[in-house]
N, C-alpha and C positions, 0 to 999 in steps of 0.2 A: 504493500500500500504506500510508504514512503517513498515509491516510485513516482505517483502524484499527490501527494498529501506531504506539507509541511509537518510532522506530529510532535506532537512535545515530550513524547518519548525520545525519537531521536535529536532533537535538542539540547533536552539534558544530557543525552548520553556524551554529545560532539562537547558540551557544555564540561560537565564534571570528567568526562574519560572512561565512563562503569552508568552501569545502570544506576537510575535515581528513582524509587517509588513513592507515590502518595500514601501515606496511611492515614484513616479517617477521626478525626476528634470531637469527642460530644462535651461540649460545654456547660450544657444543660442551659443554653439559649432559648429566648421565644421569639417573638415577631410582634411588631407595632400591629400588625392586621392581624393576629389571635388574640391579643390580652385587652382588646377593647382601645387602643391609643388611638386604632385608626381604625378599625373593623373588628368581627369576632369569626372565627370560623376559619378563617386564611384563607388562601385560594381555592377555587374550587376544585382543583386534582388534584391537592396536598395533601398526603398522608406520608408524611415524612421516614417512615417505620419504611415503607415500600422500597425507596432509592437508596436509603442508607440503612438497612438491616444491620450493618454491622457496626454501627456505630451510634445507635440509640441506649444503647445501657451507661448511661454516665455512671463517672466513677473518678477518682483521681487521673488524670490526662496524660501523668508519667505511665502510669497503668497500663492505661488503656493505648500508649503508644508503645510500650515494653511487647504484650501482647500481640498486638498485629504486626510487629517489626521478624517478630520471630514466625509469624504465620506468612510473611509476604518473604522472609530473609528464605526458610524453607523450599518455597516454592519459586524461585527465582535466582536464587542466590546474591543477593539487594545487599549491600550493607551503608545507603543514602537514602535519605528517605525526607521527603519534604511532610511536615504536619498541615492535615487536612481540614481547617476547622468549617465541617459540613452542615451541621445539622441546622435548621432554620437559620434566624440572622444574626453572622455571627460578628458585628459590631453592633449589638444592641444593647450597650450595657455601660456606666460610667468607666472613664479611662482607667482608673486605675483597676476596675476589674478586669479590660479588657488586657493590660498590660504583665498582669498578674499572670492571665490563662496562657500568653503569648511566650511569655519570658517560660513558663516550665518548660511548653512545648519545646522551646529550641534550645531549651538547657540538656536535654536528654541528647544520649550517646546517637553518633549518627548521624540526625536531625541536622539540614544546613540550609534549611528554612519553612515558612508558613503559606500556605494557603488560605482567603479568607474568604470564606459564601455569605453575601448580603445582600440587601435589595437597595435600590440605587439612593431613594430616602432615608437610609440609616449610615451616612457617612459620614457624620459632620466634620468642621476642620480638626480639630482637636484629633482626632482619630486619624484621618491621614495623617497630620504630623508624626504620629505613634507610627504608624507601618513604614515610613520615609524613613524614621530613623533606626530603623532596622536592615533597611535594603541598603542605608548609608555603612553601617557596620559590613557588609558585604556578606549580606545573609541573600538569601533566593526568596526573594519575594512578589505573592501574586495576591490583587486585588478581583477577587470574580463576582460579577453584577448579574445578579438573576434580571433580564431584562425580559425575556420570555416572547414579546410581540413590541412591535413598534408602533403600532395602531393603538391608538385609547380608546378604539369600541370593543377591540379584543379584551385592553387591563380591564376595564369595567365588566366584562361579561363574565370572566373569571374571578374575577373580585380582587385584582393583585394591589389595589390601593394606594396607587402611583402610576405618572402616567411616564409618558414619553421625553417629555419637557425635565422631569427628574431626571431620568438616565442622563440625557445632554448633559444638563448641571453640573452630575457627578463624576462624568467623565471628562469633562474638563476641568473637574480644579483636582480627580486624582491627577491627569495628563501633568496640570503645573508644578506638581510632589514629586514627579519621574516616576510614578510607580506602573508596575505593569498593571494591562489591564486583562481580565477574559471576560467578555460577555455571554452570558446560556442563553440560546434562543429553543423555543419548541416547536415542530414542525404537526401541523394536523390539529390545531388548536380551533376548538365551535367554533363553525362561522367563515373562520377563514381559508380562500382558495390557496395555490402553491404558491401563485404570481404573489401572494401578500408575505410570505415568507421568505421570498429572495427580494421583493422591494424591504424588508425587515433587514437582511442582512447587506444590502448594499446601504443601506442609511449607517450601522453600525463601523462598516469596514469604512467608508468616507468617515467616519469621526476620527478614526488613527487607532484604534483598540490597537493590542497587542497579538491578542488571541480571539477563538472562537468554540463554543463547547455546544452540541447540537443534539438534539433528544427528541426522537417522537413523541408525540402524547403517548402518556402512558394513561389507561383506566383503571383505577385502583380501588379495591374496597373501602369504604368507612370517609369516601369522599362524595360531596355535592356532586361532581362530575358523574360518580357512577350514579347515583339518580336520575338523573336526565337520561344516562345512556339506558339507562333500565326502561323508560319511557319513550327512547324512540328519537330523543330531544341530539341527538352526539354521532356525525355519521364515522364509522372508522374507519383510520387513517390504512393505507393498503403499503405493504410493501414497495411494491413498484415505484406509488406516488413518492414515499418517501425517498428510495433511493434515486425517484428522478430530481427531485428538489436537491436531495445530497450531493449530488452527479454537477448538478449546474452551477450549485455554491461553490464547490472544490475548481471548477473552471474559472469564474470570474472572480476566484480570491487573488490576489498582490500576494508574489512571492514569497515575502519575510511572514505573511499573516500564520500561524501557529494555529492547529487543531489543536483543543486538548481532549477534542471526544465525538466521532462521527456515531453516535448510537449508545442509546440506552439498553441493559440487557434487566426485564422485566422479572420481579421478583416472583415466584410460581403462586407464594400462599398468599400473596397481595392482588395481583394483576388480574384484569378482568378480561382486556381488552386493549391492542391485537396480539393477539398469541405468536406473532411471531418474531415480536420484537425478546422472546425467552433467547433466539435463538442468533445470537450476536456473528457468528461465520456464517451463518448465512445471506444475512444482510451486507456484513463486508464484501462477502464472494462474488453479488450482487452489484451491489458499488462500483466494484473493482474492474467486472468485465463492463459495465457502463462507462467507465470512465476509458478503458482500453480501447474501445469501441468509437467512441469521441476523438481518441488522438488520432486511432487510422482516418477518421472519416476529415478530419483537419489535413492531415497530409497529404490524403487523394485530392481536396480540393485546390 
């Protein structure tokens, strides 16, 4: 796939010289749109349990990085590992706790930087300053903006509680901090056709992001989303569609732009809906002669 796909696997690798893996960190974080600040309920596909199974059990962060270093060190043989702090948003919290949870994670053996999952409204200055002077130390550091849609008929329809005009915001005054950025876009989101999904992601790629992390809808138990889909209300996303939308992103991305994720691989005792997004080589393999397919047909013309 790094035949055409810039990925942030091999990045890190050309980067550090050895593989470098993410492990995932529960801070025991919530969100402005669950605790009532801006909404109750969170998005409507949000079942957090679903995409991050392994990192819902909070507990001390040294722990739970201890644990998965030796679960990904096994099966890989990793011994770098960037802290992934995943689960909801993970700058939602005064600095000094956010500083607190920051500093263990890269205190731990290994560890040569953070990953942080938030939504584009929970960044204030104070808080990039805190990630800037990490990435100053010359730590590996990534700022990723759940953006999800670019359209505010989509954030409203899903409830995400932030529009489009936030993300802008926030990626320009992280831009002015030098921090990287990744933004998550979701592809087969109610409502919206393919064409709104790559006008989503060419609005993104024109702002200078860094990266790009890409995820079918997933339909998951114990969310609003699976309501409506139970109803008739959600039409599902198809393979095809997705890896045609996947196919045309990976063409019109700028060189230097970083995938950190062509596909979501669907949790079995969560996921409702489409069943094929379980099956992550398939989708690749799919991808991949799509995109092969495109370069002959470029060079015959």
């Amino acid at each position: 796939m790094t035949r055409y796909v810039n990925t942030f696997g091999r990045y890190l690798q050309q980067k550090y010289g050895e593989k470098v893996h993410k492990v995932s960190v529960n801070a025991s974080f919530t969100c402005p749109n669950r605790d009532g600040t801006k909404g109750i309920g969170g998005c409507t596909f949000c079942n957090n349990a679903s995409f991050s199974p392994g990192s819902t059990k909070a507990g001390a962060i040294s722990d739970q990085i201890a644990q998965a270093k030796e679960k990904v060190s096994a099966r890989t043989g990793a011994q770098k590992f960037i802290a992934y702090f995943q689960s909801y948003s993970n700058t939602y919290g005064s600095v000094e706790d956010l500083k607190r949870y920051y500093d263990e994670a890269l205190a731990q053996p290994g560890i040569i930087g953070i990953a942080v999952g938030t939504r584009p409204d929970c960044v204030p200055e104070p808080v990039l300053e805190l990630l800037a002077t990490y990435q100053h130390q010359g730590y590996e550091v990534w700022l990723e903006l759940g953006l999800q849609s670019s359209f505010d008929h989509t954030l409203e329809r899903i409830n995400r509680g932030h529009t489009y005009d936030d993300y802008v915001d926030a990626v320009n005054r992280a831009k002015a901090h030098g921090l990287k950025l990744c933004t998550h876009l979701i592809v087969g989101l109610p409502g919206e056709e393919p064409e709104e999904s790559l006008i989503s992601f060419d609005r993104v790629v024109a702002l200078g992001v860094d990266a790009i992390k890409i995820h079918p809808l997933h339909i998951v138990k114990g969310t609003q989303l699976a309501r409506q889909w139970r109803h008739g209300e959600v039409t599902e996303l198809t393979m095809e569609s997705y890896t045609d939308v996947l196919a045309e992103m990976i063409n019109r991305a700028p060189e230097d732009l970083l995938f950190h994720r062509l596909t979501g691989s669907g949790e079995r005792q969560y996921l409702l809906s489409p069943s094929w997004s379980m099956h992550k080589w398939d989708v690749l393999g799919l991808l991949y002669r799509k995109l092969e397919s495109s370069e002959t047909e470029a060079i015959e013309s």
